[in-house]
NUBA-236826 format. One line per 2 residues: number of its first residue (from 1); for each residue x, y, z of C-alpha. Coordinates in pm, whole numbers. Layout:
BEGIN
NUM> X Y Z  ...
***
This chain:
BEGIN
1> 10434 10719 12639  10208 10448 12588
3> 10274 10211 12859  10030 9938 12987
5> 9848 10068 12641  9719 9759 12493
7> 9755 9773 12086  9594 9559 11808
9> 9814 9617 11486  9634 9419 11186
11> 9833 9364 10868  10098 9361 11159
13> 10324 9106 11010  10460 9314 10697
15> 10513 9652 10570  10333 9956 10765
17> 10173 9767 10988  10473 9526 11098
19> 10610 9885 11134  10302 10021 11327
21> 10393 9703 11556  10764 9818 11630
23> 10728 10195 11659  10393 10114 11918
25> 10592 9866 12128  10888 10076 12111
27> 10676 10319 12296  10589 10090 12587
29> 10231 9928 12421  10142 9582 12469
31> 10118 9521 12098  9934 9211 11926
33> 9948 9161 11586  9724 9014 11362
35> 9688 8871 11019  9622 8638 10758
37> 9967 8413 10829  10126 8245 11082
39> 10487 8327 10933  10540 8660 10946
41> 10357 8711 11298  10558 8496 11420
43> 10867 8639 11275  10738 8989 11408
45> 10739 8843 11773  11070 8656 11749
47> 11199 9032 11611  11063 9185 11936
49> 10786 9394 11752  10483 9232 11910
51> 10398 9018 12197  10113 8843 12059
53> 10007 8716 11758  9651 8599 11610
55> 9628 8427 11305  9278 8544 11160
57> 9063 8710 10870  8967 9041 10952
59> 8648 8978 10800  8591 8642 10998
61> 8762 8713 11368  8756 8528 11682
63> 8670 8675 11983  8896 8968 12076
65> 9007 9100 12417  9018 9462 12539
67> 9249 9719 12349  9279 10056 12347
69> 9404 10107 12077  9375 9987 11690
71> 9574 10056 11438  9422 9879 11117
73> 9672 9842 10869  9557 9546 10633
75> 9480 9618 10264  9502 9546 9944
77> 9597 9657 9614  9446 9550 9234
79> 9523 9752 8944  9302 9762 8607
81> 9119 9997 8385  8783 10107 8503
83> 8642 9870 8234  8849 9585 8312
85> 8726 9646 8637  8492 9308 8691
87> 8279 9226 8976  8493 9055 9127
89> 8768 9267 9130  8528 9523 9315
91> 8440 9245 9567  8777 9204 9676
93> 8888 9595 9707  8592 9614 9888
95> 8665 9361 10103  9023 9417 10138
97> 8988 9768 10209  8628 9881 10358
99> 8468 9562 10493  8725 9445 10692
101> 8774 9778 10858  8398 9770 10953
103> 8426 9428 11104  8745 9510 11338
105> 8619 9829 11436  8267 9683 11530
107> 8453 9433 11740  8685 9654 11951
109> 8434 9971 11964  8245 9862 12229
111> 8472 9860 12464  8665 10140 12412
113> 8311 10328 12426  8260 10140 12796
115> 8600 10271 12907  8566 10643 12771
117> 8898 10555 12572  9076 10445 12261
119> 9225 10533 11938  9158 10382 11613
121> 9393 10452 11320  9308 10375 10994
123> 9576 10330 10708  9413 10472 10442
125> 9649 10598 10127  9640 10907 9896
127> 9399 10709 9698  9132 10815 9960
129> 9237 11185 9881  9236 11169 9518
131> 9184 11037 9187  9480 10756 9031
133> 9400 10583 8711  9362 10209 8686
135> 9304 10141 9023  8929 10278 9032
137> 8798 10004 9252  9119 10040 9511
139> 9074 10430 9467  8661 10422 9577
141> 8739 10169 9853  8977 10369 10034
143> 8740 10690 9981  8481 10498 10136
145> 8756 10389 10410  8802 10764 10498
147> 8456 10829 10516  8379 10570 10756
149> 8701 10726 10949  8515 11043 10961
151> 8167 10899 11024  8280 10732 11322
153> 8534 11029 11466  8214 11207 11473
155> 8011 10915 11648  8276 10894 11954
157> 8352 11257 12007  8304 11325 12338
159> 8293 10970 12429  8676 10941 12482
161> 8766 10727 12144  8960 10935 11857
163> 8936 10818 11498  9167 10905 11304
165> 9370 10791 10902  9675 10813 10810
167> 9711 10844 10415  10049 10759 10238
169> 10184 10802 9933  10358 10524 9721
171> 10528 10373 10033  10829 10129 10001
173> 10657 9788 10081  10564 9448 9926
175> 10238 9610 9764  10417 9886 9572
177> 10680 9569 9462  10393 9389 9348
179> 10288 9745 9163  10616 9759 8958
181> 10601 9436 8885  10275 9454 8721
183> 10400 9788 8514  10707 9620 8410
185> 10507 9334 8234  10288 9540 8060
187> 10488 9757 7980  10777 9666 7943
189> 11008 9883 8107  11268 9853 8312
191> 11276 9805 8699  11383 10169 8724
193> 11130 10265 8457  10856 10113 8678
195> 10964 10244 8992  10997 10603 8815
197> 10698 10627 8711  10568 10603 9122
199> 10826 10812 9259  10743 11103 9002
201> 10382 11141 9202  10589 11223 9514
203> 10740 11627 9502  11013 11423 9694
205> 11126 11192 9399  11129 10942 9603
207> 10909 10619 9833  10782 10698 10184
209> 10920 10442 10446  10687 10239 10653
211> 10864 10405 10917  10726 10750 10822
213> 10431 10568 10802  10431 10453 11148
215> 10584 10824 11294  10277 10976 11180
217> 10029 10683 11341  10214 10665 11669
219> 10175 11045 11734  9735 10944 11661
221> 9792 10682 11927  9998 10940 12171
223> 9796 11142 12435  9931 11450 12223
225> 9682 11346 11973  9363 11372 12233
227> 9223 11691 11990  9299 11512 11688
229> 8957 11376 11525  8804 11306 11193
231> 9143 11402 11023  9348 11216 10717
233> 9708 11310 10760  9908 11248 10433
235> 10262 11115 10445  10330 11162 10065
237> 10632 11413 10017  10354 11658 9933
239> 10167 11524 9687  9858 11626 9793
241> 9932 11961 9957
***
């Protein structure tokens, strides 16, 4: 389906994007991953998920080659009442979540614009389709993430390049670990507790899988997808329906 398709997965070494990697190779792309460490690119390679690896900030990147496709899958996660909220905290959601989507679309747009094709596929998360409480700086960053999505799907229309996000529920990955973690000590309840009170947002009862995840990105990346623009497709159990 997507052979001699060349595929920049970033966040590619964990969670949905390691999973982005797998499902896009499995489909016949030429995947690279990319991310903050060496380890788990490396480990995504050896797995036979990617091909290629770079080791980078996507705020700070080197120069890229030609792909035509992006999936951009890095983020972050901070949670904290809206007044315990500081600057900083801000900064980094920011950065995490909207900045470094501007800088690794800016660098692969150009080309895709020259060739009159590409997809870009941005991993957004029910927090860019509504409200959660304590996570107000995650939750406006990933709003702002979906309206640069849009923004830009209506930029390229007609010029070949597709932009499209992918929003997920409370999917099963390190992030969401990290989550219950974080309710447990404050709260002190149990593992189950924590993870309960997550699950009970999905009609399903349950986590997505980065798999699901992945499903829903690799049919953005697919020529099926060519009429598929400007739209946020939630994997969330129905959450948001």
């Amino acid at each position: 389906m997507l052979s001699a398709k060349r595929a920049l997965v970033t966040g590619g070494g964990t969670g949905i994007g390691l999973a982005c990697a797998e499902a896009l190779t499995g489909a016949g792309a030429h995947v690279t991953v990319l991310g903050r460490r060496a380890a788990p690119l490396q480990a995504a390679i050896a797995a036979g998920a990617a091909a290629e690896a770079i080791v980078a900030d996507v705020r700070a990147l080197p120069l890229l080659a030609e792909f035509d496709i992006l999936v951009h899958a890095a983020g972050a996660a901070e949670s904290a009442s809206f007044l315990n909220s500081d600057d900083a905290l801000w900064e980094r959601m920011l950065d995490a979540n909207l900045r470094g989507a501007i800088s690794i679309i800016r660098a692969v747009l150009p080309p895709m614009l020259a060739a009159k094709s590409g997809r870009i596929v941005t991993v957004a998360s029910t927090a860019a389709l509504k409200g959660y409480a304590y996570v107000s700086a995650y939750t406006a960053a990933k709003h702002a993430l979906l309206g640069l999505t849009r923004a830009l799907a209506l930029e390229c229309a007609g010029r070949g390049v597709t932009a499209n996000a992918v929003c997920p529920g409370f999917t099963d990955t390190a992030i969401v670990a990290n989550s219950i973690a974080t309710i447990m000590a404050r709260t002190g309840r149990s593992e189950a507790g924590a993870r309960d009170s997550l699950t009970r947002h999905n009609p399903q009862a349950r986590l997505v899988t980065p798999a699901e995840v992945a499903a829903a990105v690799l049919f953005l990346c697919s020529p099926a997808a060519g009429a598929v623009n400007g739209q946020a497709i939630a994997v969330d159990g129905g959450e948001t329906a």
